[in-house]
N, C-alpha and C positions, 0 to 999 in steps of 0.2 A: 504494500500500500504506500503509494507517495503522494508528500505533500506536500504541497507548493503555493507561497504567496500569489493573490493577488499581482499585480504591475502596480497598485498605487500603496496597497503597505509594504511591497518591496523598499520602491523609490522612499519613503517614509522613513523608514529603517536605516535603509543607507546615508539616509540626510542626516537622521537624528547621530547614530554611530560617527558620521563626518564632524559632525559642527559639535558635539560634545567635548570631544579636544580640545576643539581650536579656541572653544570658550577657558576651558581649564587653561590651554598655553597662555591666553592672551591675560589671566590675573593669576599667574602663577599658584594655580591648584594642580593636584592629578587630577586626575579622570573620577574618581569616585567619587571624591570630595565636591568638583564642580557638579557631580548628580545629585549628592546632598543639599547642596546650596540650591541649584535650582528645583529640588522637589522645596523646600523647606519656604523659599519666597517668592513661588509663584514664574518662576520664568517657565519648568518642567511642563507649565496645564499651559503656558502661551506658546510655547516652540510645539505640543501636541495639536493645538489649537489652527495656530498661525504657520503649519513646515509648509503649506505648499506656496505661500509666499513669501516666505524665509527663503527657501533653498533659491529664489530667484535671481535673490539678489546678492549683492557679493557678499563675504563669510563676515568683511569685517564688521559689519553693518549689522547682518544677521545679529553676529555676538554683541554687537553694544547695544539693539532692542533688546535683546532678550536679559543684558546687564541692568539698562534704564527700568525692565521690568521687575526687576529683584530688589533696584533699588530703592522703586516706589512701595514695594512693599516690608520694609526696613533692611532691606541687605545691605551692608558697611563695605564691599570689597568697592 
């Protein structure tokens, strides 16, 4: 029995796996810790919400809405 994604929670997947990094690289976190952060202040439910117009635009962009979103929700990085 094989199972296979969707094309749009593939691309989903691969965005969110892409741009979790780049968000950790860019305020010097790992990777787990920046999943902490953004489950804990609200960026986690806008990058689930917002990836298909996240991924359009460039990464760095992506990562500073999804920063300004954590921020407004008391996130200090």
């Amino acid at each position: 029995m094989e199972s296979r994604l969707d094309k749009e929670t593939s691309d989903k997947v691969s965005f969110i796996t892409y741009i979790i990094p780049k968000f950790a690289d860019a305020y010097k976190m790992n990777i787990q810790g920046a999943f902490f952060y953004l489950k804990k202040y609200g960026g986690w439910d806008f990058l689930n919400e917002h990836w298909w117009a996240l991924h359009t635009d460039n990464p760095f962009w992506a990562v500073r809405d999804m920063f300004e979103i954590c921020r407004q929700n008391g996130g200090l990085r």
